[in-house]
C-alpha positions as CSV (number, residue, x, y, z in Angstrom):
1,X,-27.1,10.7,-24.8
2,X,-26.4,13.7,-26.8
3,X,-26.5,15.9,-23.4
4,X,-23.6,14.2,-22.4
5,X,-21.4,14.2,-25.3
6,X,-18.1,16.1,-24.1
7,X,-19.1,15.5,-20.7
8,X,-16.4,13.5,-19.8
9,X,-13.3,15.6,-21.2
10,X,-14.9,18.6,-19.0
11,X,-15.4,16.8,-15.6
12,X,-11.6,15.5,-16.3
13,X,-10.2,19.2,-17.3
14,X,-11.7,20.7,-14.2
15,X,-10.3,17.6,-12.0
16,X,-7.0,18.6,-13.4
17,X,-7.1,22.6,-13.4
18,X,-8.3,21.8,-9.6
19,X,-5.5,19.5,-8.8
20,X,-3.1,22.2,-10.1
21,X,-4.6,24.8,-7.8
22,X,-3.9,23.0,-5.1
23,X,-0.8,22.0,-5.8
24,X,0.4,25.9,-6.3
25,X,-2.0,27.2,-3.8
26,X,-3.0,24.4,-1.5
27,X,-6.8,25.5,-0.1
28,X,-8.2,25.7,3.5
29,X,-11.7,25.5,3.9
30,X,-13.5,25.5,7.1
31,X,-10.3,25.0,8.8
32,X,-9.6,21.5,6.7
33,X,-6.2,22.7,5.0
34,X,-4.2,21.3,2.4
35,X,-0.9,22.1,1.4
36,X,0.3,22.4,-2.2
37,X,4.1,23.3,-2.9
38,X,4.6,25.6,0.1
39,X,4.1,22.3,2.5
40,X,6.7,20.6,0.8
41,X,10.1,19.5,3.0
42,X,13.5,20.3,0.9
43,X,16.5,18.3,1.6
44,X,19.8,19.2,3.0
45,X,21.2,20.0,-0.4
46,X,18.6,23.0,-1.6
47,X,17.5,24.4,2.3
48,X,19.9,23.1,4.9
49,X,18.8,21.7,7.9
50,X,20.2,20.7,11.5
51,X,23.2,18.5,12.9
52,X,22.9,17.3,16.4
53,X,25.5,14.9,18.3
54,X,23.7,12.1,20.0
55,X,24.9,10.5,23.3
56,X,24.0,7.4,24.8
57,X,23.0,7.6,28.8
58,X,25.4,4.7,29.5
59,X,28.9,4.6,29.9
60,X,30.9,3.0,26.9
61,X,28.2,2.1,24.8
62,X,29.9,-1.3,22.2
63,X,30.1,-0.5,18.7
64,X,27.3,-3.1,18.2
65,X,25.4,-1.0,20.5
66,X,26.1,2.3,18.5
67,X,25.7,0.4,15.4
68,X,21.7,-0.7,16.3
69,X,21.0,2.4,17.5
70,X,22.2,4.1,14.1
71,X,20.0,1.8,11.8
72,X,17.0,2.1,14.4
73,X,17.0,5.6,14.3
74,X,17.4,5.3,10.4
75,X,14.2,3.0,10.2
76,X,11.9,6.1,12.3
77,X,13.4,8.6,10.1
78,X,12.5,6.3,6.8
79,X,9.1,5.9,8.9
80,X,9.0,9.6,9.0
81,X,9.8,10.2,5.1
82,X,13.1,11.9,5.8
83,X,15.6,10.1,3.3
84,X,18.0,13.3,3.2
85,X,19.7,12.5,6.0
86,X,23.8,11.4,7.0
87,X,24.2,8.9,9.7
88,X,27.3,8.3,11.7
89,X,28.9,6.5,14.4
90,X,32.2,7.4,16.3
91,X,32.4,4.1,18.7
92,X,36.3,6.0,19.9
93,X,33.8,8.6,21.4
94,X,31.0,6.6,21.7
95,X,28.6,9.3,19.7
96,X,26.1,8.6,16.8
97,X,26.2,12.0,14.5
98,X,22.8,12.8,12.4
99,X,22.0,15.5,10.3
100,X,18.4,16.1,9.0
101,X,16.6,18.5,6.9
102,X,14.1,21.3,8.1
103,X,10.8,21.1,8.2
104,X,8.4,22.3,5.8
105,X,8.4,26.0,7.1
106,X,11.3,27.1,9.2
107,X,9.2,28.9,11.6
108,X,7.5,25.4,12.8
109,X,10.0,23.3,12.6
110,X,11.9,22.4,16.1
111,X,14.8,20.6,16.0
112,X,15.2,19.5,19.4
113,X,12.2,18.2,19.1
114,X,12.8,16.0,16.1
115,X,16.2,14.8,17.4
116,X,14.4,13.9,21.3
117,X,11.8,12.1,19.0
118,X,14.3,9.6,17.1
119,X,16.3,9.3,20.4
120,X,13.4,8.2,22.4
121,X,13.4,4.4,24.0
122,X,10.4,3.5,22.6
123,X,10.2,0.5,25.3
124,X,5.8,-0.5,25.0
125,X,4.7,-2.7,28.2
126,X,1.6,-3.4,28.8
127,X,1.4,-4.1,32.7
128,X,-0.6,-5.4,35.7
129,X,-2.5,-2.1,37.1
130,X,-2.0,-1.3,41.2
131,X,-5.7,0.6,41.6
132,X,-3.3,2.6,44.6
133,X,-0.3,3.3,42.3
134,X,-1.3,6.2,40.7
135,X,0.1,9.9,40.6
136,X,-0.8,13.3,41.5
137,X,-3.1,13.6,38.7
138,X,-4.6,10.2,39.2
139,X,-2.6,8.8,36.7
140,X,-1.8,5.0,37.1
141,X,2.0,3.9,37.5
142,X,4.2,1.5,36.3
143,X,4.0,-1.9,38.1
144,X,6.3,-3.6,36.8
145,X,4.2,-6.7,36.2
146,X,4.7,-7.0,32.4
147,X,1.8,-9.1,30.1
148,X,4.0,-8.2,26.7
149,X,6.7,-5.7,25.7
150,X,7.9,-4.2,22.4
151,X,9.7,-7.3,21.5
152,X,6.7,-9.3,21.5
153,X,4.9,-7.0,18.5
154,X,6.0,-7.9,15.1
155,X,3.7,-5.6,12.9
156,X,1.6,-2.1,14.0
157,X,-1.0,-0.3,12.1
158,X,-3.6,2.5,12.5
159,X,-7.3,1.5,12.5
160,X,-10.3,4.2,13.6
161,X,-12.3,2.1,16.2
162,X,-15.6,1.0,15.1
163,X,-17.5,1.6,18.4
164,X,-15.8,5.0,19.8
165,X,-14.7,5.7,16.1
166,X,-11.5,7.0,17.8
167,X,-8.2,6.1,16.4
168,X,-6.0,3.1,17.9
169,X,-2.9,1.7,17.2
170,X,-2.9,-2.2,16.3
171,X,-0.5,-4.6,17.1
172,X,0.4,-7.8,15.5
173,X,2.1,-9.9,18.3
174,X,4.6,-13.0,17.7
175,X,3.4,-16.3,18.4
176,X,5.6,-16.1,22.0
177,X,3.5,-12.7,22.5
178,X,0.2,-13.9,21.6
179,X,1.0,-16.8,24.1
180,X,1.5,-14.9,26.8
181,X,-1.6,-12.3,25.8
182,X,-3.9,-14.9,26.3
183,X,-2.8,-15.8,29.8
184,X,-2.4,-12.7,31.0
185,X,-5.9,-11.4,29.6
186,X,-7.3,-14.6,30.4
187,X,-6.4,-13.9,34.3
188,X,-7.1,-10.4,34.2
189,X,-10.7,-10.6,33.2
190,X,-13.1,-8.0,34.2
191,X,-9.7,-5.8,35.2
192,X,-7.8,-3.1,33.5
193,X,-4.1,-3.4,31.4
194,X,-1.8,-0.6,31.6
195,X,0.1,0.7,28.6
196,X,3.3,2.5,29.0
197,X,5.7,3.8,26.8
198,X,9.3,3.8,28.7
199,X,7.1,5.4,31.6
200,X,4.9,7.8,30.0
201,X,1.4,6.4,30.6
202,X,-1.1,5.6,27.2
203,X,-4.2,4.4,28.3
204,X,-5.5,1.8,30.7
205,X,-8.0,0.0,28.8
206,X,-10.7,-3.2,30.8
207,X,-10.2,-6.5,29.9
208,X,-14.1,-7.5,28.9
209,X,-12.8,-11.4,27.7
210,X,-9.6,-13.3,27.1
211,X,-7.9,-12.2,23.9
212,X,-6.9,-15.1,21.3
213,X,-5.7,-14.5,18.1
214,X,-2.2,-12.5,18.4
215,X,-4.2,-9.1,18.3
216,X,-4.1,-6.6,20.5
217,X,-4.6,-2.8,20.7
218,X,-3.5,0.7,22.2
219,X,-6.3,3.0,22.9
220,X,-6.2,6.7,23.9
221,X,-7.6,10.1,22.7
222,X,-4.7,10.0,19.7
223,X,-5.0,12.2,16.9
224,X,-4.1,10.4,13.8
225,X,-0.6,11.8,13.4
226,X,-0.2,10.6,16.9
227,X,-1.5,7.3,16.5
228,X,0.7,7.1,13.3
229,X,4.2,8.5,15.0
230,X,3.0,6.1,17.9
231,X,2.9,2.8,15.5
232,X,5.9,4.0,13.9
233,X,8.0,4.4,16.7
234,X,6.8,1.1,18.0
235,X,7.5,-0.5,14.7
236,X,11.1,0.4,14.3
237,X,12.0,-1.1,17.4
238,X,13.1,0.3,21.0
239,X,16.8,1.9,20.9
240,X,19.3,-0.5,23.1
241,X,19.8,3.4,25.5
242,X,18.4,6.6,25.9
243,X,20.1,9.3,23.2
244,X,20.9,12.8,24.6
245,X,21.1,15.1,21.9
246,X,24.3,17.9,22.2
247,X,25.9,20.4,20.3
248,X,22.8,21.1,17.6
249,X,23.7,23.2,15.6
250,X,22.1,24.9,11.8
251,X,23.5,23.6,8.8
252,X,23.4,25.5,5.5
253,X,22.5,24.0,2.1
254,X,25.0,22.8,-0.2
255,X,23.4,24.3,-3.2
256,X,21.1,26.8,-2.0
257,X,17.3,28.3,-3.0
258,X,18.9,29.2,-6.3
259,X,19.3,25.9,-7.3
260,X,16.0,25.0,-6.7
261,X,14.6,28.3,-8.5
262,X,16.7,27.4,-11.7
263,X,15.3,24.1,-11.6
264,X,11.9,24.7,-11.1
265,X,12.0,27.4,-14.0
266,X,14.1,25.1,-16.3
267,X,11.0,22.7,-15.5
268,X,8.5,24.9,-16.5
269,X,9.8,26.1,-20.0
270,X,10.2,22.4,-20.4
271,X,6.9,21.5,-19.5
272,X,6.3,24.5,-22.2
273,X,8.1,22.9,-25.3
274,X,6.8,19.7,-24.5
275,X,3.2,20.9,-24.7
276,X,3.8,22.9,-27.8
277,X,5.1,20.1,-29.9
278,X,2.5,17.6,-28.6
279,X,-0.1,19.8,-29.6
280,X,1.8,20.6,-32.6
281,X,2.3,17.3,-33.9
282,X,-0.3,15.1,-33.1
283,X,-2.7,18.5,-32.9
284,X,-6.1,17.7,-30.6
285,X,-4.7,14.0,-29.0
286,X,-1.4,16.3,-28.3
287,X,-3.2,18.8,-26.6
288,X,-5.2,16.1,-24.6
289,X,-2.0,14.6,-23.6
290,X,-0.8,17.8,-22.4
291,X,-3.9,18.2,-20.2
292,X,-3.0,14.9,-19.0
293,X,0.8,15.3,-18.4
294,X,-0.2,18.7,-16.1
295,X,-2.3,16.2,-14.1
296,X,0.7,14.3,-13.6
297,X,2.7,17.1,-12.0
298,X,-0.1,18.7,-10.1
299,X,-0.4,15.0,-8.3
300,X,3.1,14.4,-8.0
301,X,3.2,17.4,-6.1
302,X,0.4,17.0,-3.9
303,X,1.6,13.5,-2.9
304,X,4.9,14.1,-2.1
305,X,3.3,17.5,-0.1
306,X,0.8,14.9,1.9
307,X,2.9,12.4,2.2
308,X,5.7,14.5,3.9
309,X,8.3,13.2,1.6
310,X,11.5,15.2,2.1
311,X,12.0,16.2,-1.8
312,X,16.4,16.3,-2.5
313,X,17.5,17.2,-6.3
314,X,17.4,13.3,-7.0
315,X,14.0,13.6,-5.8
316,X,13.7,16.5,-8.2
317,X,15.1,13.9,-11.0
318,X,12.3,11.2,-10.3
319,X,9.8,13.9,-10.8
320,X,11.4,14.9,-14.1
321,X,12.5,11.2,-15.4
322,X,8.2,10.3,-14.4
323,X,7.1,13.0,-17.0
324,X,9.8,11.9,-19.5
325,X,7.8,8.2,-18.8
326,X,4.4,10.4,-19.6
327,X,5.4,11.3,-22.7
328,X,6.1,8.7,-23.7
329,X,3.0,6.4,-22.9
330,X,1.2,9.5,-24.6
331,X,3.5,9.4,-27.8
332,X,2.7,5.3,-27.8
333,X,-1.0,6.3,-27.4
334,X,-1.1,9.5,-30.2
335,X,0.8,7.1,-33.3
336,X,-1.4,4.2,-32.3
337,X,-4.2,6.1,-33.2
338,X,-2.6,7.6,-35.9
339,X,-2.3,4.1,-37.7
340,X,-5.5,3.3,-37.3
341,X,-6.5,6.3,-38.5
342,X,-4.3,6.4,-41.7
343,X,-5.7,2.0,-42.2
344,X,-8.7,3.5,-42.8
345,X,-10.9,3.0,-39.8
346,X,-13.2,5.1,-38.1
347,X,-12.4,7.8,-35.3
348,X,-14.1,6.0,-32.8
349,X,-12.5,2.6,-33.7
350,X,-9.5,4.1,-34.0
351,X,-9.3,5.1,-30.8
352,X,-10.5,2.2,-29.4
353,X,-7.8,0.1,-31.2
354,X,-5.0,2.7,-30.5
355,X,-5.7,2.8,-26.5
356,X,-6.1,-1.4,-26.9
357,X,-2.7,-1.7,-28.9
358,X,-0.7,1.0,-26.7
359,X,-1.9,-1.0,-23.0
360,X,0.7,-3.8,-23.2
361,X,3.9,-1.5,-24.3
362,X,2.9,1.2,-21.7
363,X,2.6,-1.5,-19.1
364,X,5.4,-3.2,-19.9
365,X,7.7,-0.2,-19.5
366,X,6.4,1.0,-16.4
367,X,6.5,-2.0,-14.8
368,X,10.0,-2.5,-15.5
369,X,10.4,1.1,-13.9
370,X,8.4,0.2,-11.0
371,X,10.8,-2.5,-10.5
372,X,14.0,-0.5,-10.6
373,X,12.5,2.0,-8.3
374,X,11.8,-0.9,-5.8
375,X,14.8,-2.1,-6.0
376,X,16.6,1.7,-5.5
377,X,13.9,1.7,-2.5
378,X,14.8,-1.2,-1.0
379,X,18.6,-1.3,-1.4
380,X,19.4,2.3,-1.5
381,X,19.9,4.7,1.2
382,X,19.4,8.5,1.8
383,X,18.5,10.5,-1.0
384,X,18.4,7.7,-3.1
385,X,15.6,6.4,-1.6
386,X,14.0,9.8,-2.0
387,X,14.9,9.2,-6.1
388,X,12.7,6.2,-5.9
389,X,10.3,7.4,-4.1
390,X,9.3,9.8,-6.5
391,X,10.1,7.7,-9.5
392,X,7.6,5.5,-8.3
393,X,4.6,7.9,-7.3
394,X,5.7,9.5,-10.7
395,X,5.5,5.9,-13.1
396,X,2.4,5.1,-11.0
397,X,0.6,8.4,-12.2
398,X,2.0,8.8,-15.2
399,X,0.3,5.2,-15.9
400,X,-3.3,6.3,-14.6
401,X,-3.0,9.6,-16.4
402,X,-1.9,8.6,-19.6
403,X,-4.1,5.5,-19.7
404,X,-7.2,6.6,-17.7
405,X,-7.4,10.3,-18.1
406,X,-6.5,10.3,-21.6
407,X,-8.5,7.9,-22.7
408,X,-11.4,9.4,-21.2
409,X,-10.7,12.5,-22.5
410,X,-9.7,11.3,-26.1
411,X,-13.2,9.1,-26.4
412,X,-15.6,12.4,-24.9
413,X,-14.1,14.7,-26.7
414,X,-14.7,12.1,-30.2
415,X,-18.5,12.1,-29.5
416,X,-18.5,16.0,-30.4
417,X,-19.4,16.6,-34.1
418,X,-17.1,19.7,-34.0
419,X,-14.1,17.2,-33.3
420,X,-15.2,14.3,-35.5
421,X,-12.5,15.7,-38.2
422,X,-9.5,12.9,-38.8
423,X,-7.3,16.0,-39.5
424,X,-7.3,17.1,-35.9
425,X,-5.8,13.5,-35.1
426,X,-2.9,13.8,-37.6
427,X,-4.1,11.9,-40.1
């Protein structure tokens, strides 16, 4: 037992300092990569990005028309993790008018691409196959004979097959779809299904056994980006036309690099000050908290790196207003203990107690967060959305770190002798 006293504060500190490597550095190993900071995606306002003029393929599209279009295209971007982003319709010219950030390196990122991607149909069939109907490449063709369409899915999802271990796209159909499933697999037994997006062919899977349940499946050779863009695409519904995209054209930022350099230095002598007077204060739990507060960042970072979130400056602000909400659940933590300490219990009890006392205020005040930054989520649009994004990632950590990491550190680091002092606590 004595082997192991400490152990835990030094597994945690290395989990940290690694954490924060990645997030400055990002690390590729045996060509598995992961991208800290430098595979983050800035908005509009700090790196500029692209405007593009959308045109329907049919003549005087309604304004309804324009109007479905413009909020599914606003569901694939949100699908996509692009809140920065301005959405307009002209119905007098019959135009939708999008603007959209960069990607995460200027050098990869295609904007026609990105703009023929949120413009696409998106129109799934899955259809009788004609064994003659195939192309040049042996390729099956469209039939015609629809089983089920994209209005017959209500939910997708990405699941790795158990048998091929392959990725596949799942599909939740609506009771009409899962009606009409089961006849049409039921009389195509022993035969294969065709699955087309607008025309494009997917796969043509064989029928083995009528399919029950409103479940069915898309399988092809998809990497799991493209089984993910795939169920997304599907998911945000099929666009009423097909959307040419004209006069794209570069945007520059409205605040430029030098915003973002000011605020990432401002963030850093903050992150300082705070340290110093946490370790100050309430000395060895301060410095703890520290330790713990760095975690915070590095895995804020990381997240909204992996997670391809566009990060705006009110994205900037959740990340800030998160480590304010760190703090503070430390603070609550460090003058729990302190009490205890000064009642006249013992270190170990004391920390026990403190940690025990803290829980319900912490919880309390994040969840209230949480529930703000749903509600900003849910009801809020653009960069707002971005704001509670990272509120939310940044609450939800702050909560694990302060709690879990803290407390693991604080009750390790109690079992050395050389820290058994009550001074080194503040009292």
């Amino acid at each position: 037992m004595r082997s192991n006293k400490g152990l835990g504060f030094i597994v945690t500190v290395i989990v940290i300092l690694f954490l924060s490597y990645l997030a400055v550095n990002g690390l590729n190993l045996f060509g598995f990569e992961i991208l800290g900071v430098e595979g983050i995606r800035y908005g509009t306002d700090i790196k500029g990005g692209v405007n593009a003029v959308l045109y329907p393929d049919t003549e005087n599209p309604s304004k309804e028309e324009l109007e479905i279009a413009k909020t599914i295209i606003g569901k694939r971007l949100d699908a996509k993790q692009i809140y920065d982003r301005e959405l307009t319709t002209e119905p007098q010219n019959g135009r939708i008018i999008v603007s959209i950030p960069w990607g995460k390196g200027e050098t990869d990122f295609n904007p026609q691409a990105t703009i023929d991607d949120i413009g696409k149909t998106a129109l799934l069939t899955f259809q009788e196959v004609d064994e003659t109907k195939v192309d040049e490449r042996g390729v099956f063709l469209p039939t015609g004979r629809i089983v089920i369409q994209g209005t017959d899915v209500e939910d997708t999802g990405v699941v790795k097959d158990p048998e091929t271990g392959r990725m596949v796209v799942a599909l939740d159909l609506s009771e009409e779809g899962a009606i009409k499933f089961e006849e049409g697999t039921g009389r195509l037994v022993n035969q294969r299904i065709a699955i087309f997006m607008d025309d494009q062919f997917i796969s043509a899977p064989t029928v083995s056994q009528k399919i029950t349940g409103g479940s069915a499946v898309i399988q092809g050779y998809f990497t799991p980006q493209e089984a993910g863009d795939l169920a997304s695409i599907i998911k945000s519904g099929a666009l009423p036309f097909s959307l040419e995209a004209k006069q794209v054209n570069s945007i520059s930022p409205s605040l430029g690099e030098n915003a973002l350099s000011v605020i990432v230095t401002a963030g850093i002598v903050s992150l300082i000050l705070v340290f110093l007077y946490m370790s100050l204060y309430y000395r060895l739990p301060g410095l703890i908290a520290s330790i713990a507060l760095l975690g915070l960042v590095a895995g804020q970072l990381l997240l909204i790196s992996w997670f391809g979130i566009t990060l705006t400056l009110p994205g900037i602000a959740g990340i800030i207003l998160s480590i304010g909400t760190g703090v503070d659940a430390n603070v609550i933590i460090n003058e729990r203990i302190l009490e205890e300490l000064r009642s006249g219990k013992t270190l170990g009890a004391a920390v026990d107690r403190g940690f025990k006392r803290a829980l319900t205020a912490i919880l309390d005040g994040n969840l209230t967060t949480l529930i703000a930054a749903a509600i900003l989520y849910m009801f809020g649009t653009g960069p707002i959305k971005g704001f509670a994004v990272t509120l939310f990632l940044g609450v939800t950590l702050s909560f694990l770190t302060a709690v879990a990491a803290s407390r693991t550190m604080t009750k390790s680091v109690g079992n050395m002798q050389i820290a058994k002092n009550k001074w080194l606590y503040g009292a």
